[in-house]
C-alpha atoms as one frame of an Amber mdcrd trajectory, in Angstrom:
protein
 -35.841  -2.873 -16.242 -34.476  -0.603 -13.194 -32.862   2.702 -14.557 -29.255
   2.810 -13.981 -26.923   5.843 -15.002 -23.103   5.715 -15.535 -20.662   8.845
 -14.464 -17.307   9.431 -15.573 -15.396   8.424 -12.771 -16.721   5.125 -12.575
 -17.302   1.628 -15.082 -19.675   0.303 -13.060 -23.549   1.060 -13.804 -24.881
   2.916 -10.997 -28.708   2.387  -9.747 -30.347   5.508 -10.706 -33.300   5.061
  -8.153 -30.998   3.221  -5.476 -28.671   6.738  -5.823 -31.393   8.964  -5.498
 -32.861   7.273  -1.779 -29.213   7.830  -0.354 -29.465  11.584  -1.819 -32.763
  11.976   0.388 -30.999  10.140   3.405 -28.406  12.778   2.728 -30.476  15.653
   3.510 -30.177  14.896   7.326 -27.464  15.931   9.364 -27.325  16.703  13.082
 -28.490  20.578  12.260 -31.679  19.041  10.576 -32.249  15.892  11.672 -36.041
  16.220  10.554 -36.816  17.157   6.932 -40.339  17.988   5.756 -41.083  16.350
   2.028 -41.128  19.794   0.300 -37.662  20.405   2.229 -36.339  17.060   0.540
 -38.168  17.570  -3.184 -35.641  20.814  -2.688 -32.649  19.641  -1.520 -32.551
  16.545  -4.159 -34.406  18.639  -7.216 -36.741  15.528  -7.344 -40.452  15.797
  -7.690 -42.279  14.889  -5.265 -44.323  12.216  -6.422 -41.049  10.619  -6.623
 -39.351  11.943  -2.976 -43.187  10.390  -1.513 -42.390   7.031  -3.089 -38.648
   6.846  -2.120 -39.344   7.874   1.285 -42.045   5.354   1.507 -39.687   2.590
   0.235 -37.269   4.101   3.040 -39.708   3.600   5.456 -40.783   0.317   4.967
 -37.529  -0.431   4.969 -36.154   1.123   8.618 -34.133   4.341   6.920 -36.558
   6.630   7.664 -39.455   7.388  10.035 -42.419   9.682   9.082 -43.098  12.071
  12.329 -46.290  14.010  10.573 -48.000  13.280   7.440 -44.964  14.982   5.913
 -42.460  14.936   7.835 -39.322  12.434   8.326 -36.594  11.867  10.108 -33.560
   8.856  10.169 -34.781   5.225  10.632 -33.643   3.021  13.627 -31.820   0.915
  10.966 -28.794   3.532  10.708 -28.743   2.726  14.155 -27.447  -1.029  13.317
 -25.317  -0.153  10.103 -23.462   2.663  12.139 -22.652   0.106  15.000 -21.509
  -2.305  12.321 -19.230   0.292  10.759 -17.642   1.319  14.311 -16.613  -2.144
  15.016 -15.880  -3.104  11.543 -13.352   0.432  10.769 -10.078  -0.614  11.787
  -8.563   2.661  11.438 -11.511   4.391  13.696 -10.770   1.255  16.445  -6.756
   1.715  16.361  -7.003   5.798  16.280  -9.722   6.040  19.214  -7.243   4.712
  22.284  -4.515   7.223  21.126  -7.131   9.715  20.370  -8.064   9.895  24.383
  -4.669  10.112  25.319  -3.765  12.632  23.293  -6.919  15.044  24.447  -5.540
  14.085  28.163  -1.937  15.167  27.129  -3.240  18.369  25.460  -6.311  19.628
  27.333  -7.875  20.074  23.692 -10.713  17.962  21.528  -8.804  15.658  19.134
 -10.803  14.341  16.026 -10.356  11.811  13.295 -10.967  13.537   9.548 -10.868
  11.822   6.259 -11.976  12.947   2.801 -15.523  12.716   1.866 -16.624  13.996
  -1.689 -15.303  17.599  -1.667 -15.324  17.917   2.005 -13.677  16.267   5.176
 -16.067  14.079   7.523 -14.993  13.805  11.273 -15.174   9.822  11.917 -14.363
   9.959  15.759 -13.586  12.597  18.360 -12.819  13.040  21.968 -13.439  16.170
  23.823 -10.627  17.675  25.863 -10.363  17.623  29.652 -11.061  21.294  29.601
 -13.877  23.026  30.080 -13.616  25.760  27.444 -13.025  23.292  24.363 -14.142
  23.068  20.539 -17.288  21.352  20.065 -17.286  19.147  17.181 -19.133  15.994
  16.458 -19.217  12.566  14.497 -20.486  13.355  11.161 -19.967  16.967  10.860
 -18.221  17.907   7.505 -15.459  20.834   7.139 -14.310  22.302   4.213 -10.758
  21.119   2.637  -8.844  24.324   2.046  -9.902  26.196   5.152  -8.722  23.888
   7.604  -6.041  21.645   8.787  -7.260  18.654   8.533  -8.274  19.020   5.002
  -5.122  20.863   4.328  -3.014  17.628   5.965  -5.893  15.228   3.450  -5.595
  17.205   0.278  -1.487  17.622   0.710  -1.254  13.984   0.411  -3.988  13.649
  -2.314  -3.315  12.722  -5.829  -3.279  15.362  -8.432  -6.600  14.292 -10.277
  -8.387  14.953  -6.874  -6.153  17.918  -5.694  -6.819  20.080  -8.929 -10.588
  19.076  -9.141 -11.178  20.545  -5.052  -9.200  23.220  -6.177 -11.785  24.192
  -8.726 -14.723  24.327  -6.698 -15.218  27.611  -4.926 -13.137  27.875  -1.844
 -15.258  30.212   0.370 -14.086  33.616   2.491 -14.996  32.363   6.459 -12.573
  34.638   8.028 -10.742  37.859   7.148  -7.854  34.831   7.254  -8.907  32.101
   5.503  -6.893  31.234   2.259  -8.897  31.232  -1.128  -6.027  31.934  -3.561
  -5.459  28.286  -5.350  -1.557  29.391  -5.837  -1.518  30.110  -2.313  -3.414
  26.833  -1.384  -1.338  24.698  -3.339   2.344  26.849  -1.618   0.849  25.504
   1.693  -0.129  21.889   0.656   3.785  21.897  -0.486   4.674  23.036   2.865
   2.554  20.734   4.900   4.331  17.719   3.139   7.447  19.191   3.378   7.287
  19.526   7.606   4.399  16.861   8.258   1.635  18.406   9.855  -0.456  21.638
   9.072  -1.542  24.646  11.470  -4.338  27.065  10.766  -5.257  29.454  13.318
  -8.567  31.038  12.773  -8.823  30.212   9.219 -12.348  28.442   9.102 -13.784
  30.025  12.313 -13.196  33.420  14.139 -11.295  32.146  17.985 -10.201  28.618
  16.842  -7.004  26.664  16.286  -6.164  23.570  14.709  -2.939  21.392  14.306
  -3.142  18.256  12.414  -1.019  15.594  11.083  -1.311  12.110   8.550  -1.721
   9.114   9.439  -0.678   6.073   6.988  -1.411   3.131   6.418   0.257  -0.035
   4.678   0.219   1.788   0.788   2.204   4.712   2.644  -1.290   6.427   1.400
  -2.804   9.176   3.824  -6.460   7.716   4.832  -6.895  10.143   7.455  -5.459
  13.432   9.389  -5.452  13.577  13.158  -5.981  17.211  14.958  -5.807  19.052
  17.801  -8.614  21.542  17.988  -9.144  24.314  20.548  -9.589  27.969  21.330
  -7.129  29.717  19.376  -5.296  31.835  23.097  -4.219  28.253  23.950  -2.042
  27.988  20.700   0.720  29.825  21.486   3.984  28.786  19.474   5.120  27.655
  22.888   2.512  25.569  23.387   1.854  24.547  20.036   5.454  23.176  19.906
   4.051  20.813  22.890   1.089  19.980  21.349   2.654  19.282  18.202   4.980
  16.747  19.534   2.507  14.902  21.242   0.206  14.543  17.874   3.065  13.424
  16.422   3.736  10.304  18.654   0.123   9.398  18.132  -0.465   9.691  14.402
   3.227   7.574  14.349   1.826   4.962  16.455  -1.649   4.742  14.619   0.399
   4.564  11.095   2.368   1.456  12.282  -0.780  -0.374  13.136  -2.544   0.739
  10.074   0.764  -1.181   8.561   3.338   1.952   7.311   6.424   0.881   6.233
């Protein structure tokens, strides 16, 4: 009989050995996109006896590739799933045409964040016209409280989730990033009271972000939109501008994601 394990959260029985292969595909990211097998015993606490026999299951099946006798790195058969995803994601395909003209009205990178686990994932981006902008990429995770995306994702979030990423440890990136909870939950208040969060510098030393909800047909927040960019362009003045023009965009994107 396959193990299976249960967690809290959940009713259903979850595959204990099925769990543990997407922990190792896990370990790769676009900082490390090749892991060694005493890197992955590591990262997942497993032994390796057990990594070797996942990873050869992995293999055989198109996740993963061995590059050295123990070395790995991401199959070609991400390569299908994450095509099927982009096609499939309705919110990615309706945000992406407003994302590009919103990084032409702005000058500035514009990505698409939702909430992932404890953290928010960018889903989609588009690089601004400019050529000083922020650098960020498909996959890349950000922390909730220390910037405005998450800020915009955990304003709208429901209690249970909003106290629980509150009690994880909110970590000191800049001399102005916000790690006081009573101070974090003042400015989730505020972003739902005006709509739209800015944080200059507060998760990297010379950047800006403004971002804003989208909705969909619940009236639930799915996703935040931002405008990201080198914090000299974010005058108030210019912010103001900016701010209007994400605005338009995440109000268009919430009527075809079916707001009422």
């Amino acid at each position: 009989m396959a193990e299976s394990t249960e967690t809290k959260s959940t009713a259903v029985p979850l595959v204990d050995a099925v769990l543990k292969a997407l922990e190792i595909l896990d370990c790769f990211n676009l900082q490390e996109t090749e892991q060694s097998l005493n890197q992955l015993c590591d990262k997942t606490g497993l032994y390796k006896s057990r990594v070797h026999r996942l990873c050869g299951t992995l293999i055989a099946a198109g996740y993963l590739v061995r590059t050295s006798r123990t070395n790995y790195r991401l199959g070609p058969k991400l390569i299908v799933l994450g095509k099927v995803y982009e096609k499939t994601n309705s919110m990615r395909s309706i945000a992406v045409p407003f994302m590009k003209e919103l990084a032409e009205a702005t000058g500035e990178s514009v990505a698409l964040f939702v909430i992932d686990n404890m953290k928010c994932i960018c889903m989609a981006r588009e690089m601004g016209p400019s050529r000083l902008t922020y650098a960020i990429n498909e996959g890349d995770y950000l922390e909730l409280h220390s910037t405005a995306s998450g800020r915009v994702l955990l304003a709208y979030a429901d209690e249970a989730f909003v106290k629980k990423a509150l009690e994880h440890e909110m970590i000191q990136f800049t001399p102005t990033t916000v790690t006081d909870r009573d101070t974090v939950r003042a400015e989730l208040e505020a972003v739902r009271e005006c709509g739209y969060s800015i944080n200059k510098e507060g998760r990297e030393i010379g950047i800006a972000a403004i971002a804003a909800p989208i909705f969909d047909f619940e009236n639930k927040v799915p996703a935040a939109l931002a405008v990201v960019g080198p914090v000299h362009r974010f005058s108030d003045e210019r912010c103001e501008v900016m701010l209007k023009h994400l605005l338009d965009a995440t109000t268009k994107i919430s009527r075809l994601m079916g707001e009422s």
